[in-house]
Biopython code that builds the backbone (N, CA, C, O; Angstrom):
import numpy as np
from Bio.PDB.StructureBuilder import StructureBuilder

atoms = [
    (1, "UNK", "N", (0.812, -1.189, 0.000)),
    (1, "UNK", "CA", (0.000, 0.000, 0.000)),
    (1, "UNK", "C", (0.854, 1.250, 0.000)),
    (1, "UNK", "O", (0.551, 2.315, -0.538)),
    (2, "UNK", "N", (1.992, 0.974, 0.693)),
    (2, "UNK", "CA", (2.697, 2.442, 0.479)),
    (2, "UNK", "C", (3.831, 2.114, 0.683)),
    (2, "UNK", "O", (4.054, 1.004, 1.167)),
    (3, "UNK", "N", (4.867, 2.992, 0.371)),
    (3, "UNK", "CA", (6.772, 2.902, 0.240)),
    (3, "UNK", "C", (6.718, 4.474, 0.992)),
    (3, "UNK", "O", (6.201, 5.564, 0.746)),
    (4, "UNK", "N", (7.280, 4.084, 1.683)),
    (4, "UNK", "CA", (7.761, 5.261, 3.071)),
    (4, "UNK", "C", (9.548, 5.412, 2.882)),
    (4, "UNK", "O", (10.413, 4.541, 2.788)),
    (5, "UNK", "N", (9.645, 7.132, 2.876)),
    (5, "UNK", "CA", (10.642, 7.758, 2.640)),
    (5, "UNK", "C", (10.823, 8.679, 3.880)),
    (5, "UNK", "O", (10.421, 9.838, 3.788)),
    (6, "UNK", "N", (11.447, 8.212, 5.126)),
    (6, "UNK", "CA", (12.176, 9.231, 6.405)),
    (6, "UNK", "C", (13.145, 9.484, 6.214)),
    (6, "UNK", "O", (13.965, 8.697, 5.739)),
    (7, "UNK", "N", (13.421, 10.879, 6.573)),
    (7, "UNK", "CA", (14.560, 11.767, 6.518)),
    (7, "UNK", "C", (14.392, 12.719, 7.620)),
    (7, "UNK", "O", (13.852, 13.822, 7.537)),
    (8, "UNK", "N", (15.065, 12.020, 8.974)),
    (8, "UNK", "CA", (14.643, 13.315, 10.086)),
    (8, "UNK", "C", (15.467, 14.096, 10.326)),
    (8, "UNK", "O", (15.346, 14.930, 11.224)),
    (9, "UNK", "N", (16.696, 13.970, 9.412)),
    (9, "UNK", "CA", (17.721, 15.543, 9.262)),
    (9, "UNK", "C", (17.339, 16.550, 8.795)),
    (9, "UNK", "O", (17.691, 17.667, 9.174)),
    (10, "UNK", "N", (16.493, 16.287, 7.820)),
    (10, "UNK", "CA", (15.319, 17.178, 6.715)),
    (10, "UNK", "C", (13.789, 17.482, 7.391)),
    (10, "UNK", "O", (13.129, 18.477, 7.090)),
    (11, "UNK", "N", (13.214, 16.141, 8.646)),
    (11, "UNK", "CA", (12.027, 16.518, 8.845)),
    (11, "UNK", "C", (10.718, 15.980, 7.734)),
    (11, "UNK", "O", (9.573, 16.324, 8.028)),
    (12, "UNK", "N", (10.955, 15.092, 6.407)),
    (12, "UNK", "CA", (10.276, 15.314, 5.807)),
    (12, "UNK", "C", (10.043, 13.738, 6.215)),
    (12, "UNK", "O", (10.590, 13.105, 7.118)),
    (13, "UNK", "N", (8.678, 13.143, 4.902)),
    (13, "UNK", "CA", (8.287, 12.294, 4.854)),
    (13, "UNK", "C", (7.266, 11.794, 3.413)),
    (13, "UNK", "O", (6.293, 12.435, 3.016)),
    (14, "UNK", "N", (7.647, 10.852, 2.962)),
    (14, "UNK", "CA", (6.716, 10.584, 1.450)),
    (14, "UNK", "C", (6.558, 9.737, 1.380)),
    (14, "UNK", "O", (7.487, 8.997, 1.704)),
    (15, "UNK", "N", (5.133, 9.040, 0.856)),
    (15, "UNK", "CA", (4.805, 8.007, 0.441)),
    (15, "UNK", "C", (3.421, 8.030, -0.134)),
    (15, "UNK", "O", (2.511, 8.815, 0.132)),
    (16, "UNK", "N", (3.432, 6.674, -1.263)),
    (16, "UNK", "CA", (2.255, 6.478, -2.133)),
    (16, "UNK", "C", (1.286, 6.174, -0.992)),
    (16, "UNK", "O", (1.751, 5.865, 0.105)),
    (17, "UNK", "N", (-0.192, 6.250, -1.206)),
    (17, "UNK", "CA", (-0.968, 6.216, -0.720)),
    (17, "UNK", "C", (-2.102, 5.494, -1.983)),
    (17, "UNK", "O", (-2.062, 5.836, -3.165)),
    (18, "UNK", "N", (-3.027, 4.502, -1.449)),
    (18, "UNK", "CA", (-4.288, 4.471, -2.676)),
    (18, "UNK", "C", (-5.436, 4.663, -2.016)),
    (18, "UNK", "O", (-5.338, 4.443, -0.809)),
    (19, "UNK", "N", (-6.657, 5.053, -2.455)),
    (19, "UNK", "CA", (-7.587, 5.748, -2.573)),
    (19, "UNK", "C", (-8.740, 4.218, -2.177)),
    (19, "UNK", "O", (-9.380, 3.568, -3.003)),
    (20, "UNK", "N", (-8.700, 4.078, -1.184)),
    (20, "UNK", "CA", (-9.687, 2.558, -0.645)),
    (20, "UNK", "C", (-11.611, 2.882, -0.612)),
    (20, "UNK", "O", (-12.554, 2.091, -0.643)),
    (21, "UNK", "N", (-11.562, 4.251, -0.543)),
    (21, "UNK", "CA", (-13.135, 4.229, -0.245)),
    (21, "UNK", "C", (-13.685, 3.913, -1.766)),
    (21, "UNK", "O", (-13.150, 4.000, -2.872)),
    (22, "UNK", "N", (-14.829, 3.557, -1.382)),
    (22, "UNK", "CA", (-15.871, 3.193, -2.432)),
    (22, "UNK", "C", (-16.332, 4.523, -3.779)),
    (22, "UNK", "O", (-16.405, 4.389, -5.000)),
    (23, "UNK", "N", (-16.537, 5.581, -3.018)),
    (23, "UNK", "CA", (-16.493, 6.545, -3.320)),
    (23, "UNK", "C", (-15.415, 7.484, -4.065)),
    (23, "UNK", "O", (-15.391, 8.391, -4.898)),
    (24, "UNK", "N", (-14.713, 6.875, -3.426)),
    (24, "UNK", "CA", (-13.175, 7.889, -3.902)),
    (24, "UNK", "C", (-12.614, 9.191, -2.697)),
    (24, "UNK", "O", (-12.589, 8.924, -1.496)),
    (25, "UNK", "N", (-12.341, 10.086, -3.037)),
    (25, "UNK", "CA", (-11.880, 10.981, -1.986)),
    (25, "UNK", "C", (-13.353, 12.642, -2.100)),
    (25, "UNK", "O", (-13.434, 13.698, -2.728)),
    (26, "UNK", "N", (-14.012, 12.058, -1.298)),
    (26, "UNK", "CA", (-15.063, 12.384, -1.505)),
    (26, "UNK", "C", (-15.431, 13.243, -0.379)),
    (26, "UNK", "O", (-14.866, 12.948, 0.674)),
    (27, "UNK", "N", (-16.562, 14.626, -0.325)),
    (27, "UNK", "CA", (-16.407, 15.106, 0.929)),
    (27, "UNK", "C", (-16.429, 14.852, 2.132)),
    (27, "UNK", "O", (-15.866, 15.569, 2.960)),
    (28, "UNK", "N", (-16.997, 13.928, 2.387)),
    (28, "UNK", "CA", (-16.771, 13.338, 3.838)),
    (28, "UNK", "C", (-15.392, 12.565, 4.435)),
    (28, "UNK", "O", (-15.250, 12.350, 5.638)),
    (29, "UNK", "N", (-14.566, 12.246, 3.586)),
    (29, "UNK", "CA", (-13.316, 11.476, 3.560)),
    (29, "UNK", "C", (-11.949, 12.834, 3.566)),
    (29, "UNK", "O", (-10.882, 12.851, 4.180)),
    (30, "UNK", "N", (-12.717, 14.120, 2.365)),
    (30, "UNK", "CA", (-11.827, 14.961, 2.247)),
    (30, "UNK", "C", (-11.785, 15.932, 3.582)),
    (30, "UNK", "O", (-10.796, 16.525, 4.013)),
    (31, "UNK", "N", (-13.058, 15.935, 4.095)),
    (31, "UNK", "CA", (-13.349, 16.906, 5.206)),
    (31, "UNK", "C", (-12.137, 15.593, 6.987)),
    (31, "UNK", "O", (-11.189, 16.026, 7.642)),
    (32, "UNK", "N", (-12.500, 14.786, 7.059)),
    (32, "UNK", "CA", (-11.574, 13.961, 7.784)),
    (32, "UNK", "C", (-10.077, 14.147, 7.459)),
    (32, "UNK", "O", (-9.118, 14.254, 8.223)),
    (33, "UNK", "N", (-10.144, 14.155, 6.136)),
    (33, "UNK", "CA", (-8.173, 14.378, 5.983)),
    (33, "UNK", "C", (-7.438, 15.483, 5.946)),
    (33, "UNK", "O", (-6.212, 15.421, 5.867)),
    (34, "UNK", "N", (-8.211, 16.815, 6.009)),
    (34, "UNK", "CA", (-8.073, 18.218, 6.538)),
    (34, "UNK", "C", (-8.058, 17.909, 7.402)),
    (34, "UNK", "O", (-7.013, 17.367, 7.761)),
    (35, "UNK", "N", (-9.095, 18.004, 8.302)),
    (35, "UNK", "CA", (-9.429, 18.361, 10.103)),
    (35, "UNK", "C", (-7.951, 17.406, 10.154)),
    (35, "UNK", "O", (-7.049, 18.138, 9.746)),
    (36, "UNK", "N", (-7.531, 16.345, 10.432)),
    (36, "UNK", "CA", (-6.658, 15.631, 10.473)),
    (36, "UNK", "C", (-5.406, 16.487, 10.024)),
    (36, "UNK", "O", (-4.714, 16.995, 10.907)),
    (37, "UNK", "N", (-5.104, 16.658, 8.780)),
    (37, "UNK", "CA", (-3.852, 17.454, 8.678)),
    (37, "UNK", "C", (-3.840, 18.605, 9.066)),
    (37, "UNK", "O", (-2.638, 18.860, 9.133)),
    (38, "UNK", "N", (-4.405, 19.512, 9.380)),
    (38, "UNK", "CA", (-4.661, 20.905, 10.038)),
    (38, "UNK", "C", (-4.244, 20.578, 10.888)),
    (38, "UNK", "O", (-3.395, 21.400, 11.234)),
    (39, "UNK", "N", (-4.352, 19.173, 12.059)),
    (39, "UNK", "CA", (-3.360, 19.493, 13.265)),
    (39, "UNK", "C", (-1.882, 19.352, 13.374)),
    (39, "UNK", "O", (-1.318, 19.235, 14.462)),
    (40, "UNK", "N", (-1.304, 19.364, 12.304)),
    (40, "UNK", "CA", (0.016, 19.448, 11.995)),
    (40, "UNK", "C", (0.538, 20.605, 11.875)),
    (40, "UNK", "O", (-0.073, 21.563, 11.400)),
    (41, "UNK", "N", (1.790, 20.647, 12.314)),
    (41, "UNK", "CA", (2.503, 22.027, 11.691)),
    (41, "UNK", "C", (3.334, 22.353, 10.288)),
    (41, "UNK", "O", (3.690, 23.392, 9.733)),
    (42, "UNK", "N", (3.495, 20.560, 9.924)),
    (42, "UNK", "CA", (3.928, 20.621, 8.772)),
    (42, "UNK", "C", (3.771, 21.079, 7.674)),
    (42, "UNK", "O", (2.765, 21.783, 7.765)),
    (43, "UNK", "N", (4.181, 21.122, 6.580)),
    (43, "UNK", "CA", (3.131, 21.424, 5.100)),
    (43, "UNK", "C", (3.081, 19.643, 4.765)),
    (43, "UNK", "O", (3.856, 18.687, 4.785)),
    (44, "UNK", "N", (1.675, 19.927, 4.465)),
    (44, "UNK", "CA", (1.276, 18.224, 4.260)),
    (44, "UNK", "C", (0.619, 18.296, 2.608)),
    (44, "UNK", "O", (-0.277, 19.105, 2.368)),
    (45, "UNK", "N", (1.083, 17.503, 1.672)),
    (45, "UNK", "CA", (0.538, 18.022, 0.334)),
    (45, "UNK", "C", (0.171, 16.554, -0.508)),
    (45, "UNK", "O", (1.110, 15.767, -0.393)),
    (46, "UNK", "N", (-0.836, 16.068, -1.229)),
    (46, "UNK", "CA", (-1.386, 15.267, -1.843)),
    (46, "UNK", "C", (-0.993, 15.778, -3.373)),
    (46, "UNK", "O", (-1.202, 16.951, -3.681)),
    (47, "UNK", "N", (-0.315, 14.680, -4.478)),
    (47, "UNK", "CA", (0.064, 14.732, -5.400)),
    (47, "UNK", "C", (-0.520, 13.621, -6.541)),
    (47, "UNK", "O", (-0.008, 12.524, -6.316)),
    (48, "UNK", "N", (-1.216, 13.595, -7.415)),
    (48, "UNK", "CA", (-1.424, 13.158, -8.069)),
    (48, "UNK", "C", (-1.298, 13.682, -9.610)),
    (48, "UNK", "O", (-1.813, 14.733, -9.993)),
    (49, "UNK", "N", (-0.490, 12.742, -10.499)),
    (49, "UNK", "CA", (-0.253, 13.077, -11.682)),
    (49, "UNK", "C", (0.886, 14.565, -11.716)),
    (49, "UNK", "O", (2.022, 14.879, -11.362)),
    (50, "UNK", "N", (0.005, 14.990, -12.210)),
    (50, "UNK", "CA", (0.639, 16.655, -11.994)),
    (50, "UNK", "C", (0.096, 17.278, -11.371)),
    (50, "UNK", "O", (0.497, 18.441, -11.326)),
    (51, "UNK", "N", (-0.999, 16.950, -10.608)),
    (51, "UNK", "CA", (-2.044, 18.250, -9.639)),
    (51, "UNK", "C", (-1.536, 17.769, -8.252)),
    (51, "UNK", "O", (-1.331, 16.673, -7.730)),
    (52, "UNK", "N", (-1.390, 19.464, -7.777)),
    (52, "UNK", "CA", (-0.630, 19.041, -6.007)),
    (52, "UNK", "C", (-1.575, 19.521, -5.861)),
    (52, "UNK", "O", (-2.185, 20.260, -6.633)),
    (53, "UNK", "N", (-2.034, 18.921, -4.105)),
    (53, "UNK", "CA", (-2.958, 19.805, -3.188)),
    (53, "UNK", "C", (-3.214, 20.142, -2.032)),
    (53, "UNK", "O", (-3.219, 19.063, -1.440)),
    (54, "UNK", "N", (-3.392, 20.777, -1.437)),
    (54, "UNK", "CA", (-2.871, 21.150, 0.185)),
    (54, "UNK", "C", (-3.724, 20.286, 0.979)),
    (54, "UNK", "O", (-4.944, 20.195, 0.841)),
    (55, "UNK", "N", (-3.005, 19.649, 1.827)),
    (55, "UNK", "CA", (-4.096, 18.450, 2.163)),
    (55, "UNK", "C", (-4.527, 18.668, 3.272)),
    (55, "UNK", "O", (-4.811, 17.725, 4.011)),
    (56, "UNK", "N", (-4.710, 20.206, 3.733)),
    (56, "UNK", "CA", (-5.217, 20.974, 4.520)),
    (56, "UNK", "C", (-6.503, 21.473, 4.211)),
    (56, "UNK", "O", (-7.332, 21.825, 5.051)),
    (57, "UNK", "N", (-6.686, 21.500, 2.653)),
    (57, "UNK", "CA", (-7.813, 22.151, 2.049)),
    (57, "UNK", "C", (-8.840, 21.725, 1.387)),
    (57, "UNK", "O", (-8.757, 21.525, 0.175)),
    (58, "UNK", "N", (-9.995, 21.517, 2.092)),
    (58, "UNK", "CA", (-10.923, 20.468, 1.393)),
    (58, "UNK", "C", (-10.810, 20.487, 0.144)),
    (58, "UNK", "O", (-10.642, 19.475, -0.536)),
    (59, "UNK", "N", (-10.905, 21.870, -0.380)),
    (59, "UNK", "CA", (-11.576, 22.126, -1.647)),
    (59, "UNK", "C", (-10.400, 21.663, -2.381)),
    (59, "UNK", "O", (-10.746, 21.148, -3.444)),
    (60, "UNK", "N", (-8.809, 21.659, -2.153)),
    (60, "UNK", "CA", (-7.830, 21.453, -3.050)),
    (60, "UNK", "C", (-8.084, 19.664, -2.759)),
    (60, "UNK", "O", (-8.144, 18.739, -3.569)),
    (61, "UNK", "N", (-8.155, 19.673, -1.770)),
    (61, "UNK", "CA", (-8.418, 17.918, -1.702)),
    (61, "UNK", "C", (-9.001, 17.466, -2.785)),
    (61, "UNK", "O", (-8.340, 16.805, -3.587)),
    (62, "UNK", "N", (-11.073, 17.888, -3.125)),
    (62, "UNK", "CA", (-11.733, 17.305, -3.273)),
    (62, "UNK", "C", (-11.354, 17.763, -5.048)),
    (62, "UNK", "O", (-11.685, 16.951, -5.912)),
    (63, "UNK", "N", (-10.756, 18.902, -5.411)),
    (63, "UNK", "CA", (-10.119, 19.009, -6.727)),
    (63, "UNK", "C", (-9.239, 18.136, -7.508)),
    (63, "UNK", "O", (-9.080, 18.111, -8.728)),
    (64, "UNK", "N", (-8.759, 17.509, -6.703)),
    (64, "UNK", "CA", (-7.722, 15.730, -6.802)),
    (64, "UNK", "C", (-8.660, 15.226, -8.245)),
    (64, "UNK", "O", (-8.323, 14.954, -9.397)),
    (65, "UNK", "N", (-9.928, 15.261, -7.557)),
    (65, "UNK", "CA", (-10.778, 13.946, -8.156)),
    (65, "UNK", "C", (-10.539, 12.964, -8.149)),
    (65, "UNK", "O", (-10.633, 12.377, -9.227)),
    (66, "UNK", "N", (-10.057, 12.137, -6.855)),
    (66, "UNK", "CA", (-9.196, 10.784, -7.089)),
    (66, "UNK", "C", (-10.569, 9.907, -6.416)),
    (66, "UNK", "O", (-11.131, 10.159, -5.351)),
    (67, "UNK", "N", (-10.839, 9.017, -7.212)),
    (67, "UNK", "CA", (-11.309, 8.093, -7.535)),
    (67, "UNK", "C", (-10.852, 6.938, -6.714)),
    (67, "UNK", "O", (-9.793, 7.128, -6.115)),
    (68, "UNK", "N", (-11.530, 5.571, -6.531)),
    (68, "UNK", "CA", (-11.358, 4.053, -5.930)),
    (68, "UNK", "C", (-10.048, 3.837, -6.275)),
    (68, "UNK", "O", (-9.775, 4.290, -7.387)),
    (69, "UNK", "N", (-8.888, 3.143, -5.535)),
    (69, "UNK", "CA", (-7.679, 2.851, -6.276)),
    (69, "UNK", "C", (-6.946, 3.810, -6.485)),
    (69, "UNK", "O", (-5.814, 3.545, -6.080)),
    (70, "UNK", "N", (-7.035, 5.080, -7.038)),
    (70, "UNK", "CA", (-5.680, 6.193, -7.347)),
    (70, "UNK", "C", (-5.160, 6.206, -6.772)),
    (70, "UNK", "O", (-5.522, 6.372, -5.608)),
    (71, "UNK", "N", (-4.120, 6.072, -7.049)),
    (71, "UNK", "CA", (-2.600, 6.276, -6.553)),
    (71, "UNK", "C", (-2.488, 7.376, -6.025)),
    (71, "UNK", "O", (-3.092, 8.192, -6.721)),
    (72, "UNK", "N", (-2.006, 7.870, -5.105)),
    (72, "UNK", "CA", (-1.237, 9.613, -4.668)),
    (72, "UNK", "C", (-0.142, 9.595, -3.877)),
    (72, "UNK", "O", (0.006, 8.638, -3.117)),
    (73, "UNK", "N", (0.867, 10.697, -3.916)),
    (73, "UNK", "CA", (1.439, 10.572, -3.485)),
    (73, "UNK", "C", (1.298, 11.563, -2.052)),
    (73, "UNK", "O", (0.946, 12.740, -2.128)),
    (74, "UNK", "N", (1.561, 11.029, -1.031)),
    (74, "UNK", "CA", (2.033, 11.662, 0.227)),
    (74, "UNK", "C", (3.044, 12.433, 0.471)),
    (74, "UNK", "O", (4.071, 11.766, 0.346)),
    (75, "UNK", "N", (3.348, 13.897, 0.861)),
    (75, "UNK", "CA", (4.594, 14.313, 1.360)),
    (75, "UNK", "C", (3.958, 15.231, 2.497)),
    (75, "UNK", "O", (2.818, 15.683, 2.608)),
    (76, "UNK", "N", (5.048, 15.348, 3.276)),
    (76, "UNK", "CA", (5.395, 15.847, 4.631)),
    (76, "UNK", "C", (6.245, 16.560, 4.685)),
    (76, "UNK", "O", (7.242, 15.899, 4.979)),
    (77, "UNK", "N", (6.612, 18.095, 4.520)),
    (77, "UNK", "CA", (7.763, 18.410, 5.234)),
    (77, "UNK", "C", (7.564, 19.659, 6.570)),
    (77, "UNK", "O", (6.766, 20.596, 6.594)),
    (78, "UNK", "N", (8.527, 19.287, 7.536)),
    (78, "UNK", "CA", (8.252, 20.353, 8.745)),
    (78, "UNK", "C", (8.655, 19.560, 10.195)),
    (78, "UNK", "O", (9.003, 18.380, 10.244)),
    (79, "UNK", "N", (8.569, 20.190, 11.004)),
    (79, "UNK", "CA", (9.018, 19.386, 12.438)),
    (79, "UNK", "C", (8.344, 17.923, 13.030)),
    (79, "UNK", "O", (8.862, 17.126, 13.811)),
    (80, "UNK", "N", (7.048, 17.865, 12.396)),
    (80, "UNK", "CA", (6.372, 16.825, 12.729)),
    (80, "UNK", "C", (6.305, 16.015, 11.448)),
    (80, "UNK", "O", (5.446, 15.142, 11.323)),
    (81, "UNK", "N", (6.951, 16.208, 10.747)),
    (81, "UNK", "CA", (6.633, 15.253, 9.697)),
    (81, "UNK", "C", (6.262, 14.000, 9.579)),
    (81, "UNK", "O", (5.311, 13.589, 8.914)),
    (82, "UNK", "N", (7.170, 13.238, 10.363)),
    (82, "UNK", "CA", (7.099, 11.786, 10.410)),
    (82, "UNK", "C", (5.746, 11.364, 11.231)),
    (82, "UNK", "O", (5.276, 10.226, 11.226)),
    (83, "UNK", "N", (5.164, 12.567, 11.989)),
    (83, "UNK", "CA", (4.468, 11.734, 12.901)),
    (83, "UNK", "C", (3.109, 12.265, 12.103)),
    (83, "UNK", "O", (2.175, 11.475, 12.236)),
    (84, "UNK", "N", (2.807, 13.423, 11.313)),
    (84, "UNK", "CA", (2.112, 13.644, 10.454)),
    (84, "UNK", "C", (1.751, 11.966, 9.783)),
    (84, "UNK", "O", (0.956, 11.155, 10.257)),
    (85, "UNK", "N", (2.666, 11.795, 8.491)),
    (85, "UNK", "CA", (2.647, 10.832, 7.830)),
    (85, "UNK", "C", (2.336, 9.398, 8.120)),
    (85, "UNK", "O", (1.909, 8.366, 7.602)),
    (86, "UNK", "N", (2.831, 9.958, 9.343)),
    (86, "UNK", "CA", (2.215, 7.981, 9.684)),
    (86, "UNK", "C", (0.736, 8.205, 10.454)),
    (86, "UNK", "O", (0.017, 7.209, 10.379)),
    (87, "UNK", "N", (0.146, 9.373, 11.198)),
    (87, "UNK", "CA", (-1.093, 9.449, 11.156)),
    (87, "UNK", "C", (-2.037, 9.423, 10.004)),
    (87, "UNK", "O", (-3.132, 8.860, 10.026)),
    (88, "UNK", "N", (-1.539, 10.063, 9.011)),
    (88, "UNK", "CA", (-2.061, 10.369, 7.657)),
    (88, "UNK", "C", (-2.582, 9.060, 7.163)),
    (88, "UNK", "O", (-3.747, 8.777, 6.883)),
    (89, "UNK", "N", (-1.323, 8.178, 7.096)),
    (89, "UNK", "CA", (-1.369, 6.731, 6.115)),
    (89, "UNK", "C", (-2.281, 5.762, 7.146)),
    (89, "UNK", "O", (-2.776, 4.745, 6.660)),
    (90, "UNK", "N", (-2.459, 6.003, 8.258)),
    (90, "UNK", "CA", (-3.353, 5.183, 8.614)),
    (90, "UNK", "C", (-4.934, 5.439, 8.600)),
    (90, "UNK", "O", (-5.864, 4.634, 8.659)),
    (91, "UNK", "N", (-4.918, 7.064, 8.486)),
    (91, "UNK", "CA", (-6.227, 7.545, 7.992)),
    (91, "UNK", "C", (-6.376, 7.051, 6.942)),
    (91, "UNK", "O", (-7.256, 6.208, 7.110)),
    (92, "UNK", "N", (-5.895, 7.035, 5.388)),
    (92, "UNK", "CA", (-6.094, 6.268, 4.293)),
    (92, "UNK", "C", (-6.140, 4.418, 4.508)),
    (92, "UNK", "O", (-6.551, 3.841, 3.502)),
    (93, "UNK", "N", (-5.897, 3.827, 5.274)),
    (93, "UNK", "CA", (-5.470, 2.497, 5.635)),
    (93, "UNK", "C", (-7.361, 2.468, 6.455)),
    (93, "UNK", "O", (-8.181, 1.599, 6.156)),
    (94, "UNK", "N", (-7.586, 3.375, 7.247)),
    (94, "UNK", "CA", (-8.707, 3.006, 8.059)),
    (94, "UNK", "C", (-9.575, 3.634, 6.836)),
    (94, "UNK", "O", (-10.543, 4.165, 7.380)),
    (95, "UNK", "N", (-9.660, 3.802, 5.516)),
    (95, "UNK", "CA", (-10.851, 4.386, 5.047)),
    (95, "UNK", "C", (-11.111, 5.539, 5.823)),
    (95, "UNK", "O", (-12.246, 5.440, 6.291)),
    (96, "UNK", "N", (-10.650, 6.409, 6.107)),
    (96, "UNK", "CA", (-10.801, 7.744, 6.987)),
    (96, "UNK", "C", (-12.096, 7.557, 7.668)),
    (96, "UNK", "O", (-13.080, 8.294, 7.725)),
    (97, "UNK", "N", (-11.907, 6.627, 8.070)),
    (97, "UNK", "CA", (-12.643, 6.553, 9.547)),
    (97, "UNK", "C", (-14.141, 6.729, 9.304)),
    (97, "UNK", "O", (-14.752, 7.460, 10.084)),
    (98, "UNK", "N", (-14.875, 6.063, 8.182)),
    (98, "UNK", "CA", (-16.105, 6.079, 7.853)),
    (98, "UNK", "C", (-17.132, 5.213, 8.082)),
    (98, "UNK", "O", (-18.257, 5.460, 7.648)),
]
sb = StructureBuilder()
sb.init_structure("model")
sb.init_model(0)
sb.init_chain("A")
sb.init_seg("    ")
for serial, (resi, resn, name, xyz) in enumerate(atoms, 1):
    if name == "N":
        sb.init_residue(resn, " ", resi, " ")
    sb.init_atom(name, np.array(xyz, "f"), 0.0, 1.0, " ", f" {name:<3s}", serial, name[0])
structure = sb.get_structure()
């Protein structure tokens, strides 16, 4: 499900993530993975294809359009990174908690 990249000289953190809900990344899933990254101090950013998105921001979230299965990528960078990312990936792992 995902390939995890730590670097705590740097603070950062990356990894693929896939898209498990039925739905896709949908507002109720996107609104959970804000509230969730908002308590970070990091910059936390969702990447797919060529569209990045602040994964702070519903609306850049739910602009993804990622679908059942899509791939995305995860990054983290900032003081909490690591602990960001591994909260993050288990929000995607639990279906954000639906």
């Amino acid at each position: 499900m995902s390939q995890m990249r730590e670097n705590s000289a740097s603070e950062s953190f990356s990894a693929t993530v896939t898209i498990m809900d039925n739905y896709g990344l949908h507002a109720r899933p996107a609104a959970n993975l804000a509230r969730t990254a908002q308590a970070f101090k990091s910059e936390i950013r969702l990447i797919s294809g060529d569209q990045t998105a602040d994964a702070k921001s519903i609306l850049d979230l739910l602009s993804l359009a990622a679908g059942r299965n899509t791939e995305l990528t995860l990054e983290c960078n900032g003081e909490d990174a690591p602990e960001a990312g591994e909260t993050l990936l288990k929000l995607f792992q639990d279906k954000f908690n639906l």
